[in-house]
N, C-alpha and C positions, 0 to 999 in steps of 0.2 A: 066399811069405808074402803074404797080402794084408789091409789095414787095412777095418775094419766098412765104410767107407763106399762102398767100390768092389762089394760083394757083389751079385750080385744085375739090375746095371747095365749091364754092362761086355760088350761085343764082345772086347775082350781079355782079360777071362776067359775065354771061352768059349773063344780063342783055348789060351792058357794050357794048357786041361785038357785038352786034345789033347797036351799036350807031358808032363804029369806029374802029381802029386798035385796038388791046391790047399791051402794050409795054412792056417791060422789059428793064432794061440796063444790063450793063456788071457786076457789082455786084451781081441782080438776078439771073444771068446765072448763074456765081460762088457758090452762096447757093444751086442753085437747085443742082448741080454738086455734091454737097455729096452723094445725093441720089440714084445718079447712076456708075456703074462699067467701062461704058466705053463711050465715048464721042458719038459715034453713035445714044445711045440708049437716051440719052436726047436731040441731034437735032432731033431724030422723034419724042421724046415727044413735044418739042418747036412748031414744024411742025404742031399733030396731034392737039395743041390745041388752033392752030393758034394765037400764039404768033411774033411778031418780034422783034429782036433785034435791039436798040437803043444807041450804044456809048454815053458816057456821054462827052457834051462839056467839054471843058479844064475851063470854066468861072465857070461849075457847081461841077469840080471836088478841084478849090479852093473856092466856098464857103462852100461846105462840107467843108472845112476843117476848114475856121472861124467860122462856126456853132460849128463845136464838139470843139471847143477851148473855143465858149463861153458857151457848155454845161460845160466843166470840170471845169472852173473857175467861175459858179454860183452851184457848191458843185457835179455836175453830177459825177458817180464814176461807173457805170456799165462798163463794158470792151466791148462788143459787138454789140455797138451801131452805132458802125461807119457807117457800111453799108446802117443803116436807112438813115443816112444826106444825103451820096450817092443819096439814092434814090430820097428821098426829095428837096435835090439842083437840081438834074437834071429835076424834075419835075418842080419846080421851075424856074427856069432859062428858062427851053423850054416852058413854060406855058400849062402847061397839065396839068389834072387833075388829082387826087391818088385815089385809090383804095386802104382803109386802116382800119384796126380797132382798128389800136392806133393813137386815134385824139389829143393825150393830146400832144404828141412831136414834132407831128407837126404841130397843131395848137402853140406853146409854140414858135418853133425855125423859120416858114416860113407861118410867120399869113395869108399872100396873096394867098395861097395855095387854090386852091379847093381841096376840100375833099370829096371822093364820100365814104359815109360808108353802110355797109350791108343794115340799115334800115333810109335811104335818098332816 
């Protein structure tokens, strides 16, 4: 599973895609979606960087949601986060590994997580 911002950047993606699919879910798609004017033009980015899409179970879509419940009620206050749990439940839950460079939140909220970082 890998979060929008690593797409595209990363030596350890590249890394990665030698070793198996690259995933995204339905969240990623949405981030990336900023980026682009019209829906075409990010399925042939998705295509050209061989990426698949991976719907997020219904099981990973409510532990997002007790995760960011128990971010807000241990003082967590950022607004933007949500997406992260997304990502990280469904990883979670489907047992796959991330591709991440912020280990602290989710080493913090899904300790069982593999974590593949830049320099692992």
């Amino acid at each position: 599973m890998i979060p929008s911002g690593r797409i595209g950047r990363s030596r350890s993606l590249r890394q990665q895609a030698l070793n198996g699919p690259l995933l995204i879910n339905d969240a990623v798609f949405a981030e990336l979606a900023v980026r682009y004017d019209r829906i075409e033009d990010l399925d042939a980015f998705v295509d050209e960087a061989g990426l698949e899409i991976a719907p997020m179970p219904r099981a990973a879509l409510f532990l997002a949601g007790k995760v960011f419940t128990q971010y807000r009620k241990s003082g967590g206050s950022r607004t933007g986060v949500l997406p992260d749990f997304f990502i990280g439940a469904h990883a979670a839950v489907s047992g796959l590994p991330l591709l991440t460079r912020d280990v602290g939140r989710y080493r913090t909220y899904f300790p069982s997580l593999k974590l593949i970082t830049p320099n692992s």
